[in-house]
C-alpha beads as a LAMMPS data file, in Angstrom:
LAMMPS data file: protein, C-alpha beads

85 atoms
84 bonds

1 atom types
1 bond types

-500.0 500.0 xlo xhi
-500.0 500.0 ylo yhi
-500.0 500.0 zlo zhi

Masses

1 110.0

Atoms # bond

1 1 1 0.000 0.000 0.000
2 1 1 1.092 3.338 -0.691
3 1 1 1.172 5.895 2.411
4 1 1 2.522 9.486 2.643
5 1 1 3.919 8.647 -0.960
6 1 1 6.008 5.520 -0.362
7 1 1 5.266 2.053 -0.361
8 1 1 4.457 0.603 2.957
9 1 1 3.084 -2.410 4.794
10 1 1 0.037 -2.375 6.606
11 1 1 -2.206 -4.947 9.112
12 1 1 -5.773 -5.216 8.441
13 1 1 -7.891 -7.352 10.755
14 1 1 -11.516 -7.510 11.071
15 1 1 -14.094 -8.099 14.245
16 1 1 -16.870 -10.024 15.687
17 1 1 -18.663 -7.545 15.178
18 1 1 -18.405 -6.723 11.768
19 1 1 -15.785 -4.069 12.369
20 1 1 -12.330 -3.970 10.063
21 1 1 -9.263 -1.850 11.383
22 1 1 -6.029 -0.839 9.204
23 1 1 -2.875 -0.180 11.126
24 1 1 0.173 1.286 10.363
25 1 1 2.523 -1.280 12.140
26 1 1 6.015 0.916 12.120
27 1 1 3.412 3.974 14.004
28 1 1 1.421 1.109 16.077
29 1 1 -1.507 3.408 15.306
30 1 1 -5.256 2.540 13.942
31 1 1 -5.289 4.913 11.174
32 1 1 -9.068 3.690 9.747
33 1 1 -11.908 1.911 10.852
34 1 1 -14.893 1.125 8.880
35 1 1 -18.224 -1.713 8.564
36 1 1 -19.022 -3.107 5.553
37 1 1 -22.566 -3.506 6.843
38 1 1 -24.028 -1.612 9.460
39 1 1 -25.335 -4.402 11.278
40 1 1 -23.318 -4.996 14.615
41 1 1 -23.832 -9.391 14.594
42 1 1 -21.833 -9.741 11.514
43 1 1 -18.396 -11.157 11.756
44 1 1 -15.867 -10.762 9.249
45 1 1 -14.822 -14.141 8.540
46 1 1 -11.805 -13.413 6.468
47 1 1 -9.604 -10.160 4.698
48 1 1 -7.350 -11.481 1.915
49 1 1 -5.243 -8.835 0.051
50 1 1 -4.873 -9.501 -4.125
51 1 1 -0.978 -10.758 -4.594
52 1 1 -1.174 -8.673 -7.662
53 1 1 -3.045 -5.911 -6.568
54 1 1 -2.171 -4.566 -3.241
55 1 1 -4.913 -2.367 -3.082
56 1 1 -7.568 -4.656 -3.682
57 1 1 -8.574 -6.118 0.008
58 1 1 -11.728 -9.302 -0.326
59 1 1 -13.613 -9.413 2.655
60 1 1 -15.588 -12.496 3.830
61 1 1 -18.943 -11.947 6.149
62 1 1 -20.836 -14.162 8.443
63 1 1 -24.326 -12.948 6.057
64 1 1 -22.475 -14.115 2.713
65 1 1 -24.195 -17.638 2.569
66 1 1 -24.231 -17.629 -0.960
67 1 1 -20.428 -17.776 -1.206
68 1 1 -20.211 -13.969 -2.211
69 1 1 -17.247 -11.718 -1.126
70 1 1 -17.043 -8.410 -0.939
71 1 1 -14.032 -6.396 -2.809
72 1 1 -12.731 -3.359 -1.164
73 1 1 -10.706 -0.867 -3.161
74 1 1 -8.835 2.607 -2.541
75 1 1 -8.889 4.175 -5.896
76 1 1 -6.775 6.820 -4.442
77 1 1 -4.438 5.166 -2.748
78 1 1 -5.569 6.809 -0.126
79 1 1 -7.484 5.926 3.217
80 1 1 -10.942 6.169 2.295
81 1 1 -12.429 2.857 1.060
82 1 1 -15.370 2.127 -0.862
83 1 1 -17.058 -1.178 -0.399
84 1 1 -18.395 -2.935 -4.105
85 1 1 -20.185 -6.470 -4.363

Bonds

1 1 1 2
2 1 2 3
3 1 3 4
4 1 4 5
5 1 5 6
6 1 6 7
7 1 7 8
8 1 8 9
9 1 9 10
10 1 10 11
11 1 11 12
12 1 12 13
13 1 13 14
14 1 14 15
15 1 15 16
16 1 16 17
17 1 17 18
18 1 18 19
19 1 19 20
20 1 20 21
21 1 21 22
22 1 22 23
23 1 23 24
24 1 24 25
25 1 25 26
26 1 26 27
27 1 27 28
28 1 28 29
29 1 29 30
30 1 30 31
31 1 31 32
32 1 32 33
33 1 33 34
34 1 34 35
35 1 35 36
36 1 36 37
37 1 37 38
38 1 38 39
39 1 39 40
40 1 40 41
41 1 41 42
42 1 42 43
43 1 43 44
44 1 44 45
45 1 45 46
46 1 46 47
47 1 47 48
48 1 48 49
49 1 49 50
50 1 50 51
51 1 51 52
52 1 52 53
53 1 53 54
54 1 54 55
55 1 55 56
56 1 56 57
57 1 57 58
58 1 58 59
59 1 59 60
60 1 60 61
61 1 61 62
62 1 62 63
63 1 63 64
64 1 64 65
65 1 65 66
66 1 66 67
67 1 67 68
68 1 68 69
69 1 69 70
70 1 70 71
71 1 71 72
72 1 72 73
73 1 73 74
74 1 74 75
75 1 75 76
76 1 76 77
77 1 77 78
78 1 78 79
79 1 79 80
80 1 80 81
81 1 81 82
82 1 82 83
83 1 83 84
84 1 84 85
């Protein structure tokens, strides 16, 4: 991912309760939090990050029980994430 214009490594991990946190691990700092859904009994199941596209991050829910997951993108390479199914 690209931060303060440089390549850097993040963590990503998502909640219980449907939560998913990004954090810059050489600040230790939560630097975005979001919900996919808005409901508060949805886990996430699983965040994968593309091998080829670092900036593509699929998301797995608890409600997905058709096998769908959700693809999360920053088109900016920025911090503000839009959710697409």
């Amino acid at each position: 991912m690209v931060l303060e214009s440089k390549r850097t490594n993040i963590l990503v991990s998502g909640g219980i309760r449907g939560e998913i946190r990004m954090f810059h691990p050489n600040h230790k700092v939560c630097f975005h939090e979001w919900r996919p859904v808005d409901k508060k009994n949805i886990a996430v199941n699983s965040l994968v990050f593309h091998s080829e596209r670092p900036s593509w991050l699929f998301c797995k829910l608890t409600i997905s029980n058709d096998f769908s997951v959700s693809v999360i993108h920053d088109g900016n390479d920025e911090s503000a994430f839009v959710a697409a199914q």
